[in-house]
C-alpha positions as CSV (number, residue, x, y, z in Angstrom):
1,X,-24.3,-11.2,15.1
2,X,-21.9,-10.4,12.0
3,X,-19.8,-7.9,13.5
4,X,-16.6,-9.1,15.2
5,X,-17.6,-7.4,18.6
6,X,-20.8,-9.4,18.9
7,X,-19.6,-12.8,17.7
8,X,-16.5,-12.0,20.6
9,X,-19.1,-11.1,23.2
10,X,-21.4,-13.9,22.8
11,X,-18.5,-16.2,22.5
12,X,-17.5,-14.9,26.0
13,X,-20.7,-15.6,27.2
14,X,-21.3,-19.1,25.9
15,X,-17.5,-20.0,27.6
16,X,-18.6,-18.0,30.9
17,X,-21.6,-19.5,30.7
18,X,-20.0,-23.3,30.8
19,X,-17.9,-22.5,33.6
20,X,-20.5,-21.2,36.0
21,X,-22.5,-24.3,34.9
22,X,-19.2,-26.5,35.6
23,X,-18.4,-24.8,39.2
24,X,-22.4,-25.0,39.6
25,X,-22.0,-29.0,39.5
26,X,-19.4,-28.6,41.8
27,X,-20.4,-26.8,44.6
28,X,-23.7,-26.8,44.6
29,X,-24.4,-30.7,44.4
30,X,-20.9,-32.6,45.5
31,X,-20.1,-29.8,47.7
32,X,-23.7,-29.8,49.2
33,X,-23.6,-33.3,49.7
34,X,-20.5,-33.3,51.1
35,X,-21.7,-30.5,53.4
36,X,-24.7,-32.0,54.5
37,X,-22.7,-35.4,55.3
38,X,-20.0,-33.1,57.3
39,X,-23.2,-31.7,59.2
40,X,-25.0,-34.3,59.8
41,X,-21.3,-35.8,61.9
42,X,-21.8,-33.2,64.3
43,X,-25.8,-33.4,65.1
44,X,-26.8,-30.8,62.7
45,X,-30.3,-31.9,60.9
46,X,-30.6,-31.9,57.3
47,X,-32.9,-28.5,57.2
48,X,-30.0,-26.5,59.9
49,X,-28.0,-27.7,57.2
50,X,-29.1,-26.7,53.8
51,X,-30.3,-23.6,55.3
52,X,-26.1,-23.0,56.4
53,X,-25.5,-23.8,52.9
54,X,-27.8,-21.5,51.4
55,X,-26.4,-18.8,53.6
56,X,-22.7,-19.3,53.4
57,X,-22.3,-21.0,49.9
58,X,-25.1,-20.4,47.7
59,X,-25.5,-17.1,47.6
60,X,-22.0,-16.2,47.5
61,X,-21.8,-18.3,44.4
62,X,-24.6,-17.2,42.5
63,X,-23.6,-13.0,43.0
64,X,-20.2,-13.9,42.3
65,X,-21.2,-15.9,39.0
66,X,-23.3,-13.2,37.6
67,X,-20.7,-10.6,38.7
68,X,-18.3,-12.9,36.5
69,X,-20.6,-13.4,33.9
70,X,-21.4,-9.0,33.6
71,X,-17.3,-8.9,33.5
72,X,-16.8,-11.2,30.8
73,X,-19.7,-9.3,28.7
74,X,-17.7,-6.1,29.0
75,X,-14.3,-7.3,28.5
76,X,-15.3,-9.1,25.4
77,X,-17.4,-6.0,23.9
78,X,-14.3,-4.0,24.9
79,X,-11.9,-6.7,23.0
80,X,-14.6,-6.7,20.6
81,X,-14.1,-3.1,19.5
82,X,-10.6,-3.2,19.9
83,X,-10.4,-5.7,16.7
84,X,-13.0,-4.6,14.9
85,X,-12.5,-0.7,14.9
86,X,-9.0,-0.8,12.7
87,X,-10.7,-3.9,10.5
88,X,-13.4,-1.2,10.0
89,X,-10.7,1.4,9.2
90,X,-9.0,-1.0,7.0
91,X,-12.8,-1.8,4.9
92,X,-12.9,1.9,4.7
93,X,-9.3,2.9,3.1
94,X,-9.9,-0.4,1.0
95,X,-12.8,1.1,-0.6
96,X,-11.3,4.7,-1.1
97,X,-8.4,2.9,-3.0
98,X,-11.1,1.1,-5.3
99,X,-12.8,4.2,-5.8
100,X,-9.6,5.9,-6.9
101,X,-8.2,7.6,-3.9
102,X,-4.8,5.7,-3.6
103,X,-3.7,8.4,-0.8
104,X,-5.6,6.4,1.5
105,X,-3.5,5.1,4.5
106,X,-4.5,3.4,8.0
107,X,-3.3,3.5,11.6
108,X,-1.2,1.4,12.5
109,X,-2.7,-0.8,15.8
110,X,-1.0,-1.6,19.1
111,X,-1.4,-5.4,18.5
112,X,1.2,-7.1,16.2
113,X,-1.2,-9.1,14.5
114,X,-2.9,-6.2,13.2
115,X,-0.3,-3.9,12.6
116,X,1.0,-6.4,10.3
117,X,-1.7,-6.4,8.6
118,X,-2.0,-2.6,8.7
119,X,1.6,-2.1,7.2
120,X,0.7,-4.6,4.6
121,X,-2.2,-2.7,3.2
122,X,-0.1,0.5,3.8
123,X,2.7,-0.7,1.6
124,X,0.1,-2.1,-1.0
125,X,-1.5,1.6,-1.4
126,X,2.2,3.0,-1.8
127,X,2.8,0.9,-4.0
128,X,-0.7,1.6,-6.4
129,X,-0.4,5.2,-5.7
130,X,3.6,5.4,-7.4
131,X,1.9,3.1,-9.9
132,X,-0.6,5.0,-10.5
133,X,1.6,8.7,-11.2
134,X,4.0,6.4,-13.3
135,X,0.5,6.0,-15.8
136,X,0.0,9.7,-15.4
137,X,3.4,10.6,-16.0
138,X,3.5,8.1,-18.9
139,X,0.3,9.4,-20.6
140,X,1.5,12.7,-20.5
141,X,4.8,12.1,-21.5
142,X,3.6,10.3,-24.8
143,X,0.5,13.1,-25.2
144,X,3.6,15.6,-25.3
145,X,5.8,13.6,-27.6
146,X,2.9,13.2,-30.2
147,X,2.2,16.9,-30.0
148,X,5.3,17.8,-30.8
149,X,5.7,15.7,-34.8
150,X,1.6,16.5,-35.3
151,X,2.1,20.5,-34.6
152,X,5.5,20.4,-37.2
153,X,3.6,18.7,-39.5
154,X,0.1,20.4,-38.9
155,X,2.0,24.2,-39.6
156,X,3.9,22.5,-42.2
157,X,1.0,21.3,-44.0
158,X,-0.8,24.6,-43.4
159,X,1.9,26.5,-45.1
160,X,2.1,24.5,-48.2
161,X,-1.4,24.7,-48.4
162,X,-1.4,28.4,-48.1
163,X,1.9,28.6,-50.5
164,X,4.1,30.5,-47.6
165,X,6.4,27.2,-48.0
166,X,7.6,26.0,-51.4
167,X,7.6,22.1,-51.5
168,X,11.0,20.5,-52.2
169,X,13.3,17.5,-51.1
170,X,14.2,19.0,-48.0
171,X,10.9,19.5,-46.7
172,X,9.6,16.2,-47.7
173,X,12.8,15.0,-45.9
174,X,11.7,16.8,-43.0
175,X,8.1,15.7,-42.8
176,X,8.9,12.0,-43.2
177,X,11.5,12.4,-40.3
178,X,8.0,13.4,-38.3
179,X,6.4,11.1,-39.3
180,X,9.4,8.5,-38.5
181,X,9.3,9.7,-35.0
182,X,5.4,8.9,-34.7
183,X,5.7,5.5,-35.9
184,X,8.8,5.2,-33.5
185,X,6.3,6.1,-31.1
186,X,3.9,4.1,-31.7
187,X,6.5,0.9,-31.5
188,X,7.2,2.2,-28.3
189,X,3.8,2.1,-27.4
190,X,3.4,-1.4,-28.4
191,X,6.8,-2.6,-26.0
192,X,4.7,-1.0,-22.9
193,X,2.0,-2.9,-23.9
194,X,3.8,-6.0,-24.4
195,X,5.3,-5.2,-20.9
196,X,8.9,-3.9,-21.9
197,X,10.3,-0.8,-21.1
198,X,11.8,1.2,-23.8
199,X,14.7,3.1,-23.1
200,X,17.1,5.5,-24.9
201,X,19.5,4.6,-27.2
202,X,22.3,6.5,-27.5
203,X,23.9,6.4,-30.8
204,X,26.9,8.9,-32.2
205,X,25.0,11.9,-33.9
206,X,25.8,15.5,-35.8
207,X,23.4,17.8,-34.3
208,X,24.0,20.5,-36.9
209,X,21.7,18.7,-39.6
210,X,19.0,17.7,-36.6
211,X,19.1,21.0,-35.3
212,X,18.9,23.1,-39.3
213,X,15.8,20.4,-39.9
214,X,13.7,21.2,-36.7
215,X,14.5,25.2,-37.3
216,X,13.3,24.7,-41.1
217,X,9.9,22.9,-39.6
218,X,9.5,25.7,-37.3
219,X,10.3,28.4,-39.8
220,X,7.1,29.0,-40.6
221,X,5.4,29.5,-36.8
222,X,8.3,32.3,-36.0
223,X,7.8,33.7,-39.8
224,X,3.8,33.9,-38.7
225,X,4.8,36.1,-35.4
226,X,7.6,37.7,-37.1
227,X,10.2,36.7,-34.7
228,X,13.9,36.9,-36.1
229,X,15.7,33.8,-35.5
230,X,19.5,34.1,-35.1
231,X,21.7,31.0,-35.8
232,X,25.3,30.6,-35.3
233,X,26.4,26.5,-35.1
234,X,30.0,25.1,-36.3
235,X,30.1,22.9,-39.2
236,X,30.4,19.6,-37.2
237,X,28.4,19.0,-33.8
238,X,29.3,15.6,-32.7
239,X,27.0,14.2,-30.0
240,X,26.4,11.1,-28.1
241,X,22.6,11.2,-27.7
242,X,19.1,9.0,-28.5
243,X,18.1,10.5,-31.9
244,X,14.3,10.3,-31.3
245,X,15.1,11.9,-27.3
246,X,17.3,14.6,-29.2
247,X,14.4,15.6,-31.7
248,X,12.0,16.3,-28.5
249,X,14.6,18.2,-26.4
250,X,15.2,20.3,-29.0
251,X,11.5,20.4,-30.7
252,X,10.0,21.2,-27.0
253,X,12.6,24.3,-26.6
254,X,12.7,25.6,-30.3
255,X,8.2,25.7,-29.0
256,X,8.9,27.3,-26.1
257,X,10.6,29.8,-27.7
258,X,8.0,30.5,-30.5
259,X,5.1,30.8,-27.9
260,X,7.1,33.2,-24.9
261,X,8.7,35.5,-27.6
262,X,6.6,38.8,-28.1
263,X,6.0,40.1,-31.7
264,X,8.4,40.9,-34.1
265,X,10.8,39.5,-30.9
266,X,14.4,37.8,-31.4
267,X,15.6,34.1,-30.7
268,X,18.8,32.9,-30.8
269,X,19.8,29.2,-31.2
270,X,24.1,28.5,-30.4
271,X,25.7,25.7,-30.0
272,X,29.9,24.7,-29.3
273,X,31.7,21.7,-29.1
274,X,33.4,22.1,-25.5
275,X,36.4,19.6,-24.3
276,X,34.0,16.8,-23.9
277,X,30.7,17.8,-23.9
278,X,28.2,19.9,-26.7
279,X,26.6,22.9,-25.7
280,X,23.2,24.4,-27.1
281,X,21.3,27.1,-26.2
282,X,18.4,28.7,-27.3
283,X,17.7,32.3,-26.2
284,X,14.6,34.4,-26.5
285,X,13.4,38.0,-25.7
286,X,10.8,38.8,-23.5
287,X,9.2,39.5,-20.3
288,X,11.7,37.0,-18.7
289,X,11.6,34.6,-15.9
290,X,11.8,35.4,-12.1
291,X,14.9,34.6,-10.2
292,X,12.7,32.9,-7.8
293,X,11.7,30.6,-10.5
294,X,14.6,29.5,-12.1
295,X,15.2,26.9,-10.3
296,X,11.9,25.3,-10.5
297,X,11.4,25.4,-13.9
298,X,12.2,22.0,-15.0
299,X,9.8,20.3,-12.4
300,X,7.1,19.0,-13.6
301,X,3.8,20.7,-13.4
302,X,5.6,23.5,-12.6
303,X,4.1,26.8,-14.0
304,X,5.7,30.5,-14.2
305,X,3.2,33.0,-13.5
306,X,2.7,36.6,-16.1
307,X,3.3,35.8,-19.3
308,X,3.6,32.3,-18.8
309,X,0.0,32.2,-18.0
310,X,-2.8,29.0,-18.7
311,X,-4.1,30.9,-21.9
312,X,-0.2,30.9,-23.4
313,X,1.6,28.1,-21.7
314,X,1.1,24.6,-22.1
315,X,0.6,21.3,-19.4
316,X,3.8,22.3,-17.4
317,X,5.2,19.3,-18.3
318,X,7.6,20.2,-21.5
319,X,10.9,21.1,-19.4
320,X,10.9,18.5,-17.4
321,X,10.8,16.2,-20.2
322,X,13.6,17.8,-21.5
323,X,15.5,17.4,-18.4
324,X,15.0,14.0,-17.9
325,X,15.5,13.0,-21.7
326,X,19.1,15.0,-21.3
327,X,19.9,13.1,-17.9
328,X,19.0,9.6,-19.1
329,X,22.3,10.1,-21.7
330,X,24.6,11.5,-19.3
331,X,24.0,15.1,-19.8
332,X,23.2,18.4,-18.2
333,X,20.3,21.1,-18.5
334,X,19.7,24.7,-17.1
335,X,18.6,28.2,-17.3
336,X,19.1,31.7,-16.7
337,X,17.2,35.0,-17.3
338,X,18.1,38.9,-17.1
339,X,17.9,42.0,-19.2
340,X,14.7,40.3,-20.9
341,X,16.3,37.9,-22.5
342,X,15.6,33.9,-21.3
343,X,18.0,31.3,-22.0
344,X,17.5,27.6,-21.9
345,X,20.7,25.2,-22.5
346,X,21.8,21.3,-22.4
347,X,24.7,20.1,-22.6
348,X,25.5,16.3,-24.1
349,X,28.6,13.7,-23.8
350,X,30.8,14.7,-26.8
């Protein structure tokens, strides 16, 4: 009795079950009557005449009733089903969306009523699902931009321990523009929470000290794997760019270059001021990227196979930050690959 179909078909029944009992009233003691009376006007006794009613009336009615009432049983079972089957489908995705499976969509039904309902709950699990990769994307965004201040100032910290970097004012300078960026971070961290969604900034910058400051913190890493690092940057590098969005595009390719470079390998970082825009590159040699994955490389989760392997390579998540941190001010990113040397570039407003 607590499923749809049955409360239907015994609903049926009951209302079946009233109009037999109505139409019963009816014909079987006003019509009788008026039968018997009809009879009885033309010399027919009262037995000759029940006995015709029986015959032509009663008999009729009672096969026909339970006929009707058999009917009404199916059609209601039947109508039953039809409701309950997508409200069972509907319990069903409900419960695969609270047990985390947001990818969980239902038919949509014949009836209106129901495929209203049906898009509804469709639209809702859309709706959790994008939620629900924004988080992801958002945790892994901010995972990335923490690991990017804590390794500079993890192989900073190892070096002056070890005494392979001399403490002075420029590396202090460097290390509290780290830990700048993490408490930036963190304010960041505390607008989600309070519901507000930071964006960039973008402020007028000179990339040439930014760019020397985030070589100098990663000096030590390519000293480590001897890799030569080339530099050739004008004097003046004016940018329009976030400074904070700047430090990670740059900080996420200057670590890409340190981890695909081979041994005793060669990077080059360049940079130009163009008409209206600013160009930096940063090249590397090595094994080098398939053509057929050039043009991937910048989505997200996206991995190169060889020597960008699991053991090497990171979340697949680095580049596409850096593409969308570029885009978000206006600017441009790519990448090309041949005669084993990889390039990365971004270009920004001037």
């Amino acid at each position: 009795m607590r499923s749809v179909a049955a409360r239907v078909a015994v609903s049926a029944m009951l209302v079946a079950a009233l109009t037999v009992a109505t139409i019963a009233m009816g014909v079987l003691l006003v019509g009788s009557a008026t039968f018997d009376r009809l009879m009885a006007q033309h010399g027919a006794t009262a037995a000759v005449s029940h006995a015709m009613f029986n015959e032509s009336i009663t008999w009729v009615f009672l096969v026909a009733s339970g006929l009707a009432i058999a009917g009404s049983l199916v059609l209601a079972i039947v109508l039953g089903r039809i409701i309950e089957r997508p409200l069972d489908e509907l319990a069903g995705a409900a419960r695969r969306i609270a047990s985390g499976g947001y990818d969980a969509r239902v038919r949509r039904p014949a009836a209106p009523e129901l495929a209203s309902v049906a898009d509804s709950f469709n639209q809702m699990a859309a709706s959790l699902e994008d939620q629900e990769r924004q988080r992801r994307e958002l945790i892994l965004n901010f995972a990335h931009e923490l690991r990017t201040p804590l390794t500079n100032l993890h192989g900073y910290m190892e070096g002056l321990k070890e005494g392979v970097v001399e403490p002075g004012p420029e590396i202090f300078a460097s290390l509290q523009n780290e830990v700048g960026r993490l408490r930036r971070l963190s304010h960041s961290l505390d607008a989600l929470a309070a519901g507000v969604d930071p964006v960039p900034f973008p402020e007028d910058l000179d990339l040439v000290p930014l760019i020397n400051a985030l070589l100098e913190l990663n000096r030590p890493r390519f000293e480590s794997r001897s890799i030569s690092v080339n530099v050739e940057l004008p004097p003046r590098l004016a940018a329009r760019a976030d400074l904070d969005s700047l430090y990670q595009v740059i900080g996420n390719l200057l670590q890409n270059a340190v981890r695909y470079t081979p041994r005793a390998g060669t990077v080059w970082v360049r940079a130009e001021q163009q008409r209206d825009s600013v160009l930096v590159s940063i090249a590397n040699t090595g094994a080098g990227i398939p053509a057929g994955d050039l043009s991937h490389v910048f989505e997200r989760f996206y991995r190169v196979e060889k020597s960008r392997d699991t053991v090497r390579g990171g979340a697949g998540i680095g580049l596409a930050i850096v593409k969308q941190l570029v885009e978000a001010v206006g600017g441009q990113v790519g990448a090309d690959s041949k005669a084993g040397i990889t390039r990365f570039w971004f270009s920004l407003p001037a």
